[in-house]
TORKOL-4160 file (C-alpha; in steps of 0.2 Angstrom, whole numbers, padded with zeros to 4 digits, m for minus):
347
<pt num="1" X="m0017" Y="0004" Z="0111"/>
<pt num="2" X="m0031" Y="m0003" Z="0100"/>
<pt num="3" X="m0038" Y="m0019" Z="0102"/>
<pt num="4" X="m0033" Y="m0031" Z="0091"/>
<pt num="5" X="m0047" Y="m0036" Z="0078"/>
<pt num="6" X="m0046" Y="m0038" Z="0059"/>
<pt num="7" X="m0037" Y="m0050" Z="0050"/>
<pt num="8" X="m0027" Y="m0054" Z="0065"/>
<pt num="9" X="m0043" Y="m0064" Z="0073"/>
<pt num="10" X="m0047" Y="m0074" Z="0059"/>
<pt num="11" X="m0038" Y="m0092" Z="0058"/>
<pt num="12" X="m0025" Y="m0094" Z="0047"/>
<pt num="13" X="m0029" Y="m0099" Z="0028"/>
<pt num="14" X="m0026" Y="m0119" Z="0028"/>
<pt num="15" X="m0030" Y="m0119" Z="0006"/>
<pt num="16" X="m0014" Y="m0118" Z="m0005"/>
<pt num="17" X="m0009" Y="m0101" Z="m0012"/>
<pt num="18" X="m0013" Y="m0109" Z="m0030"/>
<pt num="19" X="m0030" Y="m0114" Z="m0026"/>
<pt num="20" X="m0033" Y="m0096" Z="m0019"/>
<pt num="21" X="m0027" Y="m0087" Z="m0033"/>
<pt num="22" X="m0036" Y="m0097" Z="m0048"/>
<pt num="23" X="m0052" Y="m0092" Z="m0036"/>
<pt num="24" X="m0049" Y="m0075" Z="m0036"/>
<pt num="25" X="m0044" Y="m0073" Z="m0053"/>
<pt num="26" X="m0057" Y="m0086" Z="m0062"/>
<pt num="27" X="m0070" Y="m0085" Z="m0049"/>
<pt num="28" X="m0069" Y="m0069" Z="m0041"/>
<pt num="29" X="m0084" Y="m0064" Z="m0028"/>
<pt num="30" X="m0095" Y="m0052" Z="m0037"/>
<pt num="31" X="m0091" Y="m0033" Z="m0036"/>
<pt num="32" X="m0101" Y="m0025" Z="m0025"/>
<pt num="33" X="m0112" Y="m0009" Z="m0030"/>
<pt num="34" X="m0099" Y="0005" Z="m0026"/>
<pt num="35" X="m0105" Y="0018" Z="m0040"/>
<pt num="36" X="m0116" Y="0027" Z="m0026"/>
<pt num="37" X="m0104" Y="0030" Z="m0013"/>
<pt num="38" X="m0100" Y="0048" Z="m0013"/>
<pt num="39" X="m0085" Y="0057" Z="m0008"/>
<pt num="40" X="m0091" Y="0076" Z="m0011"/>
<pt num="41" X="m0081" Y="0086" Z="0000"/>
<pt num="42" X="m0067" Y="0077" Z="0003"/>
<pt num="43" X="m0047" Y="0075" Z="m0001"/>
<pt num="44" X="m0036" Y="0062" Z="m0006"/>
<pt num="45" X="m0020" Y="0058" Z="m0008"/>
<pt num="46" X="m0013" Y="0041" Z="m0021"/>
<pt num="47" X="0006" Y="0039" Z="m0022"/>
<pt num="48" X="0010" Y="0034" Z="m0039"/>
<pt num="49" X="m0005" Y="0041" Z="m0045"/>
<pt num="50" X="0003" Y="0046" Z="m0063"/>
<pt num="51" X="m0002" Y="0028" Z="m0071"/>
<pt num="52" X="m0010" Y="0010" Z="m0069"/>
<pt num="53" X="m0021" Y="0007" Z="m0055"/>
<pt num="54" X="m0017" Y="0023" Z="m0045"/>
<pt num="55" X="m0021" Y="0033" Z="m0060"/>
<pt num="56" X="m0039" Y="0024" Z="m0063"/>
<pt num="57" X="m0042" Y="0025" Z="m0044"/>
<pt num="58" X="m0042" Y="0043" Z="m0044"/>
<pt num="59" X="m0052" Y="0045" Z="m0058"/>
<pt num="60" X="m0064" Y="0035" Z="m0050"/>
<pt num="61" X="m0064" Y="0047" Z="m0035"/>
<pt num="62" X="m0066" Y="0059" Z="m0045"/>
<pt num="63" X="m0082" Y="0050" Z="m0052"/>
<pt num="64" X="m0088" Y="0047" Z="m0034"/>
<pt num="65" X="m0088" Y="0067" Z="m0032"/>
<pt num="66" X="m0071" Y="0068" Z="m0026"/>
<pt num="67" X="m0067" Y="0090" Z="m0021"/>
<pt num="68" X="m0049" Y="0088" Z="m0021"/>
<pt num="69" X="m0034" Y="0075" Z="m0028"/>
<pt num="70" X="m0018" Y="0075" Z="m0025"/>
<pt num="71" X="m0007" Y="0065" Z="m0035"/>
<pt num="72" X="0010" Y="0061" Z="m0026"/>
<pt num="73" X="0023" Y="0055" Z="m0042"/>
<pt num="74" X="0040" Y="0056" Z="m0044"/>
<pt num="75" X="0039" Y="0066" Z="m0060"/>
<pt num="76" X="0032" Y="0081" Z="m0061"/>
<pt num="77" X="0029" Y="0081" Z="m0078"/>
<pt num="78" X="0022" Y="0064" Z="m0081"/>
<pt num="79" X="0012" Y="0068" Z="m0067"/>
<pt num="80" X="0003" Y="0084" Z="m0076"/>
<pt num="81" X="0001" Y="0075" Z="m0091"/>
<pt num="82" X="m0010" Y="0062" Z="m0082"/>
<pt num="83" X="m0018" Y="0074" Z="m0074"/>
<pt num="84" X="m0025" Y="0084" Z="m0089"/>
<pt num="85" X="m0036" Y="0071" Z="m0093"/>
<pt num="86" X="m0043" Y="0071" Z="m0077"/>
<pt num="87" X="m0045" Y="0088" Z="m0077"/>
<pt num="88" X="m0055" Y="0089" Z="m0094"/>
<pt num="89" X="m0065" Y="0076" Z="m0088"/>
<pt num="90" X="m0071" Y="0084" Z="m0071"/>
<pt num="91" X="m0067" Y="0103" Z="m0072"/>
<pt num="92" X="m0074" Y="0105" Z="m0053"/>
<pt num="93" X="m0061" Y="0095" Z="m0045"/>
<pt num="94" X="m0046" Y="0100" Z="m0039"/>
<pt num="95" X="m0032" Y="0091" Z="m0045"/>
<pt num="96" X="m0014" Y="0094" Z="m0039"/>
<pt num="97" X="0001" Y="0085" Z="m0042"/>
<pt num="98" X="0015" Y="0085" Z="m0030"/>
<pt num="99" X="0030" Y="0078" Z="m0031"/>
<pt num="100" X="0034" Y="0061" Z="m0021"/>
<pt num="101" X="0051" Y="0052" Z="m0022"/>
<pt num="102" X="0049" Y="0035" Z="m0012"/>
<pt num="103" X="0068" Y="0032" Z="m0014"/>
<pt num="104" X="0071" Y="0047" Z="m0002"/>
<pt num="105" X="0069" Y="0048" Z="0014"/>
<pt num="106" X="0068" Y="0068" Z="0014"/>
<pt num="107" X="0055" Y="0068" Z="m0002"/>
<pt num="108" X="0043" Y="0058" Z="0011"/>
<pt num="109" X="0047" Y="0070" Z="0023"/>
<pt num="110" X="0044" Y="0087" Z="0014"/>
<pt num="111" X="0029" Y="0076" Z="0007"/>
<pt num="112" X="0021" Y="0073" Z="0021"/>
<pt num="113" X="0023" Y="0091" Z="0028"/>
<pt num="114" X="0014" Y="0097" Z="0014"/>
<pt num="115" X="m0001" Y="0086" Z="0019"/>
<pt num="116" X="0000" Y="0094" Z="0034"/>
<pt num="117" X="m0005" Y="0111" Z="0029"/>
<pt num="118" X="m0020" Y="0105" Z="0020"/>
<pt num="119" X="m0036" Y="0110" Z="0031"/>
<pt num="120" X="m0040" Y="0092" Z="0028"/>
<pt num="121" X="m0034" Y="0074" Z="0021"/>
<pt num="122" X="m0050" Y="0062" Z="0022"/>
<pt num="123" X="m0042" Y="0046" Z="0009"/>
<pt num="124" X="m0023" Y="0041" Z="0007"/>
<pt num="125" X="m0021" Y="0030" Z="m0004"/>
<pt num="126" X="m0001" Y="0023" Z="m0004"/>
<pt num="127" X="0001" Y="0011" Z="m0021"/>
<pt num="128" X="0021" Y="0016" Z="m0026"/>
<pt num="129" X="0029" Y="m0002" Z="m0026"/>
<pt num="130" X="0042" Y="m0008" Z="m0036"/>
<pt num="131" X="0051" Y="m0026" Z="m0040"/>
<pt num="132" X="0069" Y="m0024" Z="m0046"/>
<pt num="133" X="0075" Y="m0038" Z="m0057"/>
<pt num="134" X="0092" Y="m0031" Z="m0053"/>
<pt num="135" X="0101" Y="m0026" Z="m0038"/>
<pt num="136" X="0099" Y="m0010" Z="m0036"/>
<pt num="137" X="0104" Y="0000" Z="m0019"/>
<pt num="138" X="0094" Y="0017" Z="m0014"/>
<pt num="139" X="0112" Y="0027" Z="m0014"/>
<pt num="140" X="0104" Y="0039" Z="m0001"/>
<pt num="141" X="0100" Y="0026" Z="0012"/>
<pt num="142" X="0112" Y="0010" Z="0006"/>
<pt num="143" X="0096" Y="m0001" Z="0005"/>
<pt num="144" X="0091" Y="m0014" Z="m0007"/>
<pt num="145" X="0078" Y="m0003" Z="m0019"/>
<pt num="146" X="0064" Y="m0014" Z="m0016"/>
<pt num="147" X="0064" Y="m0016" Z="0000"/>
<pt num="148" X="0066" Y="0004" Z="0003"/>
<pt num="149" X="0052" Y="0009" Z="m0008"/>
<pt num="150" X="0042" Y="m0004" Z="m0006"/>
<pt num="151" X="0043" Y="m0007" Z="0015"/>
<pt num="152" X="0055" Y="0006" Z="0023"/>
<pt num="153" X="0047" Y="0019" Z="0015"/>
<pt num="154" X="0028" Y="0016" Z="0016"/>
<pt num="155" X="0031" Y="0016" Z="0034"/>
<pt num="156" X="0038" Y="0032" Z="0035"/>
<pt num="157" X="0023" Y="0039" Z="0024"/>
<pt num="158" X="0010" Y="0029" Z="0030"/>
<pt num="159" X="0018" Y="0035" Z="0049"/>
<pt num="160" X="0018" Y="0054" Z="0043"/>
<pt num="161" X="0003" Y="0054" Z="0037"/>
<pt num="162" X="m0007" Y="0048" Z="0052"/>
<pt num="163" X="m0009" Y="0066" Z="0060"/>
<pt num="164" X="m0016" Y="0075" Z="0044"/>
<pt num="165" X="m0029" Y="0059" Z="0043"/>
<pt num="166" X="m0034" Y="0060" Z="0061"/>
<pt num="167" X="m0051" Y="0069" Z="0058"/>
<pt num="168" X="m0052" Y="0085" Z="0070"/>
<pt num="169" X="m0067" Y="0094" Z="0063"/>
<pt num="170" X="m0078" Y="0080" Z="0062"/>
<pt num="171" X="m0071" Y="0065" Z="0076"/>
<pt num="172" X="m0083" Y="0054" Z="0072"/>
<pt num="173" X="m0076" Y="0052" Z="0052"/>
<pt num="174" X="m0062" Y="0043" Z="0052"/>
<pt num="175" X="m0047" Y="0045" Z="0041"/>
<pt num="176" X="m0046" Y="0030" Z="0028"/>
<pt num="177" X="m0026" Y="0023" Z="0027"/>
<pt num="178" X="m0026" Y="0011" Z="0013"/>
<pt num="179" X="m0008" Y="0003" Z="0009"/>
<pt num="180" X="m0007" Y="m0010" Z="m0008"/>
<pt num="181" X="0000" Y="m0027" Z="m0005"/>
<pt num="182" X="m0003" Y="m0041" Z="m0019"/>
<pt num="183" X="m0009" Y="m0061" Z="m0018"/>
<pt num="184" X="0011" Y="m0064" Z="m0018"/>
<pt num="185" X="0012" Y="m0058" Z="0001"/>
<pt num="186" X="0005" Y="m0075" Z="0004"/>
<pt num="187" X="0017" Y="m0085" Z="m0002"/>
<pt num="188" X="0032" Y="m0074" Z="0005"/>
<pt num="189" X="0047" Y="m0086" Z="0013"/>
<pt num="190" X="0054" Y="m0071" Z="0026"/>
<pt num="191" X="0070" Y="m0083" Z="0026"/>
<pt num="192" X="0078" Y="m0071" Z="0034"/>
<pt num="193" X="0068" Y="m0074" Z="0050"/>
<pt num="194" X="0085" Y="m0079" Z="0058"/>
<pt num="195" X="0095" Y="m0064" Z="0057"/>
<pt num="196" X="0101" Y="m0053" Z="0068"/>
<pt num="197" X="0098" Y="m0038" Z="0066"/>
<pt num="198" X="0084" Y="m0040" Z="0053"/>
<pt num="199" X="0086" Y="m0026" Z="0043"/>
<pt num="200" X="0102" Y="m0028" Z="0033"/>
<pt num="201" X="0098" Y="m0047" Z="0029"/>
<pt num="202" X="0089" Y="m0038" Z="0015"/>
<pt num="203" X="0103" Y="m0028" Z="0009"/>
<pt num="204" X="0114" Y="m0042" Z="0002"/>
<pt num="205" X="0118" Y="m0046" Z="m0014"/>
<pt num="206" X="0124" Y="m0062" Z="m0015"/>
<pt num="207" X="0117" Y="m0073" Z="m0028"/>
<pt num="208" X="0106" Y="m0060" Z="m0032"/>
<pt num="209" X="0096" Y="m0065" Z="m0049"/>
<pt num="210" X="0078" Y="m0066" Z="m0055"/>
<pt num="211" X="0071" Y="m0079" Z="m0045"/>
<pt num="212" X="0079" Y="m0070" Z="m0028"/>
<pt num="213" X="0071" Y="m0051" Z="m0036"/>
<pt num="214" X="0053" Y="m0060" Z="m0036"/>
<pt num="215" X="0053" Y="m0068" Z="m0017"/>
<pt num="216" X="0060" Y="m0050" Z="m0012"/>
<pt num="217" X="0046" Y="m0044" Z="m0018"/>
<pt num="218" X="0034" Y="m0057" Z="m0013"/>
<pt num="219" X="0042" Y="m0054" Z="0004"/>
<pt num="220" X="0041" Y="m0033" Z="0006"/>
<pt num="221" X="0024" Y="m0037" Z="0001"/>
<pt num="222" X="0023" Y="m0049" Z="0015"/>
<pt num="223" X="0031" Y="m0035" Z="0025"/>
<pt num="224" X="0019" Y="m0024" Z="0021"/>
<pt num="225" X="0003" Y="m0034" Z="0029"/>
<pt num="226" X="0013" Y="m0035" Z="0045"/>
<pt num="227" X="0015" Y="m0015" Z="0045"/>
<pt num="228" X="m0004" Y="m0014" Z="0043"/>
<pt num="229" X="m0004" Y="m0025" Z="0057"/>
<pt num="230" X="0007" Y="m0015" Z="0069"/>
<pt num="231" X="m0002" Y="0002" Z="0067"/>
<pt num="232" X="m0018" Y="m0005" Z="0068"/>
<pt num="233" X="m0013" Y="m0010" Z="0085"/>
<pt num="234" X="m0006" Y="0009" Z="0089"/>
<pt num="235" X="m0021" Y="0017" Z="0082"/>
<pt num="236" X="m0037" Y="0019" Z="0085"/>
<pt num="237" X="m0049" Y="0014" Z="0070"/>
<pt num="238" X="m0061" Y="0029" Z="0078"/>
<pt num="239" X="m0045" Y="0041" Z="0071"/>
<pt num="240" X="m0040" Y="0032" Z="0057"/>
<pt num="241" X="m0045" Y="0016" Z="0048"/>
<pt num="242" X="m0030" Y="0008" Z="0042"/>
<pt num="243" X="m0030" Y="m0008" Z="0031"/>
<pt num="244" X="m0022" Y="m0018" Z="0015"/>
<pt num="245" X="m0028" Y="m0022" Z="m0002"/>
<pt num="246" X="m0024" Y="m0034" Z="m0015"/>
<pt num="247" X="m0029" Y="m0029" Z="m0033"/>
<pt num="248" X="m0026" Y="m0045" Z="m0038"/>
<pt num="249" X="m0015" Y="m0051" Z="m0052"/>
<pt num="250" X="m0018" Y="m0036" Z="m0064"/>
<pt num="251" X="m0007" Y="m0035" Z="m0082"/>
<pt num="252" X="m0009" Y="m0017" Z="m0091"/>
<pt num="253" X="0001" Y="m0008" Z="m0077"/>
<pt num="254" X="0017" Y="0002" Z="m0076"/>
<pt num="255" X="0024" Y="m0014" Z="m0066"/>
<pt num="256" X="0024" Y="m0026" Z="m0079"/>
<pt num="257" X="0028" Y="m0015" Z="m0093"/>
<pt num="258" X="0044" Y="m0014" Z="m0082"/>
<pt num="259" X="0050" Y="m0032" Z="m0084"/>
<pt num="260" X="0058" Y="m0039" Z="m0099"/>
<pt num="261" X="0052" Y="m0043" Z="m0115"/>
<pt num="262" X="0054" Y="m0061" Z="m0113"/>
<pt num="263" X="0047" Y="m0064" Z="m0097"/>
<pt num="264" X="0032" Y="m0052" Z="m0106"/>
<pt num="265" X="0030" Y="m0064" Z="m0117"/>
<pt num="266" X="0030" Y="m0078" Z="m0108"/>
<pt num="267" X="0020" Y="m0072" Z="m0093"/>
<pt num="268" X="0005" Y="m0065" Z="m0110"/>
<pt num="269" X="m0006" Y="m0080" Z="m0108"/>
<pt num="270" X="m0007" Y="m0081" Z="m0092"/>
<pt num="271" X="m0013" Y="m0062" Z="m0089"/>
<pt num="272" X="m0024" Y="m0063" Z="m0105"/>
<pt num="273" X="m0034" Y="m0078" Z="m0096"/>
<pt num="274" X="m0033" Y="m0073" Z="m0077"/>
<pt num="275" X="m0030" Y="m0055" Z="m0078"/>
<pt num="276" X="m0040" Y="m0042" Z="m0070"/>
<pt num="277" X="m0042" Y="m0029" Z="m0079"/>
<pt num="278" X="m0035" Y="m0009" Z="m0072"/>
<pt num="279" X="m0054" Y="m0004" Z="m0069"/>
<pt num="280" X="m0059" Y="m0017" Z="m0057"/>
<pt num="281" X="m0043" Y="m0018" Z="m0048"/>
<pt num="282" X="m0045" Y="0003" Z="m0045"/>
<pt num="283" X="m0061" Y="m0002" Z="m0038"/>
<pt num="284" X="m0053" Y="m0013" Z="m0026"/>
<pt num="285" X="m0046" Y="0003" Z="m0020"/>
<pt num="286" X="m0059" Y="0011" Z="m0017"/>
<pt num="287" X="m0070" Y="m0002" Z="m0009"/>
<pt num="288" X="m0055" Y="m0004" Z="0003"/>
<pt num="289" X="m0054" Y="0014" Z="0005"/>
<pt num="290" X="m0071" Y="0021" Z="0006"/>
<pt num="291" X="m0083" Y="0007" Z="0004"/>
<pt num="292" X="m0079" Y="m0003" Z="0023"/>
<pt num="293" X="m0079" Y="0004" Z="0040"/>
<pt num="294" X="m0070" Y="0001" Z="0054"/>
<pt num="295" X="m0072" Y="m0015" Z="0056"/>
<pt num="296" X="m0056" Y="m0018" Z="0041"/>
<pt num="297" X="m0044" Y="m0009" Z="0052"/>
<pt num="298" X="m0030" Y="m0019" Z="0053"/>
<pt num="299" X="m0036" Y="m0032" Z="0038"/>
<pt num="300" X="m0028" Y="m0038" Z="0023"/>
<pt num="301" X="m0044" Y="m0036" Z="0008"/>
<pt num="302" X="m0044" Y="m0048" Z="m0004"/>
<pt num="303" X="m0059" Y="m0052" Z="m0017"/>
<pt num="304" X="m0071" Y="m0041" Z="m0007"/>
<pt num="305" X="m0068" Y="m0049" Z="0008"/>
<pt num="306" X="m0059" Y="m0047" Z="0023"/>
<pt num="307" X="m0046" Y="m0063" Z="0022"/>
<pt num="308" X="m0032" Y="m0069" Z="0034"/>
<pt num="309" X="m0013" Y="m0062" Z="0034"/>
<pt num="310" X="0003" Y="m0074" Z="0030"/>
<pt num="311" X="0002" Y="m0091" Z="0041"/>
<pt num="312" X="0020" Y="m0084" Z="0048"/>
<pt num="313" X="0010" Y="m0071" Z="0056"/>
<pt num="314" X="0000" Y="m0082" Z="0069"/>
<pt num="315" X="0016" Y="m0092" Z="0075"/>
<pt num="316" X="0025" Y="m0088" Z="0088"/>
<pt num="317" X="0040" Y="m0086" Z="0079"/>
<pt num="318" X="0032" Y="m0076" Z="0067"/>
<pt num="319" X="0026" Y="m0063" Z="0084"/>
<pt num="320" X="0042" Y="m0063" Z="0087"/>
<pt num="321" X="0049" Y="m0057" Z="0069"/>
<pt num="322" X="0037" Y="m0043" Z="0067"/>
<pt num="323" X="0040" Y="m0035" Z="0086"/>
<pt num="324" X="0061" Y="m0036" Z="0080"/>
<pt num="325" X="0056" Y="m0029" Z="0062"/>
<pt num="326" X="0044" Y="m0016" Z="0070"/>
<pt num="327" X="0057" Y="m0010" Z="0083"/>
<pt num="328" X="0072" Y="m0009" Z="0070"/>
<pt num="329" X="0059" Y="0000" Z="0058"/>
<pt num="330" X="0057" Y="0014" Z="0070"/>
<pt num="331" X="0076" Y="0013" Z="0074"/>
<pt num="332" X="0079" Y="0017" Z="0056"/>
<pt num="333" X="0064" Y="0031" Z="0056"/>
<pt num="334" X="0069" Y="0039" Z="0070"/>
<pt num="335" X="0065" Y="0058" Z="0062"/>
<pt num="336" X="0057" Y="0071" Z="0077"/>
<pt num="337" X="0042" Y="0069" Z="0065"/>
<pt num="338" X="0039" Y="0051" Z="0068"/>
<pt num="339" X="0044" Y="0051" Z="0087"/>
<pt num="340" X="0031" Y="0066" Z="0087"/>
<pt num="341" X="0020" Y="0056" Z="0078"/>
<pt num="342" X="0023" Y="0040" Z="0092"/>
<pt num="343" X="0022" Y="0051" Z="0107"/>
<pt num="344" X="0004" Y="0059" Z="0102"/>
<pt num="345" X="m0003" Y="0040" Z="0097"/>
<pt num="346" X="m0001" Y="0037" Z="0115"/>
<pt num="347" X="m0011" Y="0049" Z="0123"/>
């Protein structure tokens, strides 16, 4: 068991969510000096790599030396077209695009077996996320899309991948885990704290409209921080260093090309005046990937600094809903792999 450290030891934030996010987006801490950092040697792996942040990300690796990137997408062929730039632009690199479907649990799976065969994985980089204005169900799994893509399956693939990450050769280099949450996890209502069991309290559609489609967002973002949370207590920041990063509110991406036109529109000033641009939100990535140690295992990085989880999660009631969530999340990844995967983080 690790010891608990991270974002989990720091008092909860007492300064509104608004106050917090007109900070970060209109008096951000300065960037720090990342261009040095070198990566030479190394392999890393970004889900939804084919655009966005995830794409800029991995041409920044590439810039920091990076030997070998793979891009996980779910289209093949977007995923090559992205990837011919990069490869024009640093010819040394290997770049490899593998197929990654976040809807399926079997996708992960093969996914994450491929990973397996790599002599080694140094950086893992999981940005995938959705937000579904409509209710769409994963016909695979009968989950709410969002939920699935952006919660269920992150921990299967962040849970896969931990063995790959573990560094054998070199034991004391630690494998870098890096998940993507946003600013909205802070503000996420978990109203359905009170159900029993937790799980299909995400599934229903009742009422189900735009307003519901943004707080089940802000909520499997929410989620997310307490799955960073959960393996950082199950694994050993000497193996792996796992934490969560907030790019910040960041217009320009495949996300908010996916909403419609007239919440665009609406939504323009606001990302014209606070948005962060697509460059330095990739370099949140990298700082939370490469540039700290293990000191961020198990922490939530926001504006270049290591910054408290959700409220919820110091409460009582809150330690209480994330043991049940973490308990029906391995009941519904129970795979060999995973139990594999459990049985050896015990040793």
């Amino acid at each position: 068991m690790a010891s608990h450290g991270g974002s989990i030891s720091l008092p909860p934030r007492n300064d509104t969510f608004l106050k917090v996010f007109l900070k970060h987006q209109l008096m951000p801490n300065p960037k720090p000096p990342l261009e040095s950092l070198s990566v030479a040697g190394q392999t890393a792996v970004i889900t939804g790599g084919n655009a966005g942040i995830g794409l800029e990300c991995g041409r920044l690796l590439l810039s920091l030396r990076l030997s070998h990137l793979i891009l996980a997408v779910r289209s093949i062929e977007k995923g090559e077209t992205a990837a011919l730039s990069l490869r024009k632009a640093y010819p040394k690199a290997k770049i490899d695009v593998w197929l990654l479907d976040m809807n399926s649990y079997e996708s992960i799976r093969a996914f994450a077996k491929k990973c397996a065969t790599l002599p080694h994985l140094d950086i893992a980089i999981l940005s995938a996320g959705i937000m579904n204005l409509a209710f769409e169900v994963n016909s695979s799994t009968g989950h709410e899309e969002t939920f699935q893509v952006n919660y269920l399956s992150t921990a299967l693939l962040a849970l896969l991948l931990l063995p790959a990450l573990k560094n054998t050769t070199q034991p004391s280099t630690p494998g870098r885990l890096t998940l993507v949450a946003s600013g909205a996890a802070l503000i996420a209502e978990f109203s359905e704290r009170n159900a029993t069991p937790l799980i299909p309290s995400f599934d229903k559609a009742e009422g189900w409209n735009a307003s519901i489609a943004k707080k089940r967002y802000d909520t499997t973002k929410g989620l997310v921080l307490m799955l960073v949370y959960k393996l950082s207590t199950i694994t050993k920041a000497e193996d792996t260093v796992i934490n969560v990063v907030d790019p910040t509110f960041t217009p320009g991406t495949g996300f908010f090309r996916n909403l419609p036109f007239l919440m665009r529109l609406f939504a323009w000033p606001v990302a014209t005046l606070l948005g962060t641009s697509v460059n330095k939100a990739a370099w949140t990535y990298i700082y939370a990937a490469i540039a700290r140690g293990t000191e961020s295992h198990g922490s939530f990085l926001s504006d270049w600094e290591i910054n408290p989880f959700h409220a919820f999660m110091y409460t009582e009631e809150g330690k209480r809903f994330m043991d049940r969530l973490w308990i029906e999340t391995l009941k519904e990844l129970d795979f060999p792999e995973v139990r594999d995967v459990l049985e050896s983080l015990r040793e």
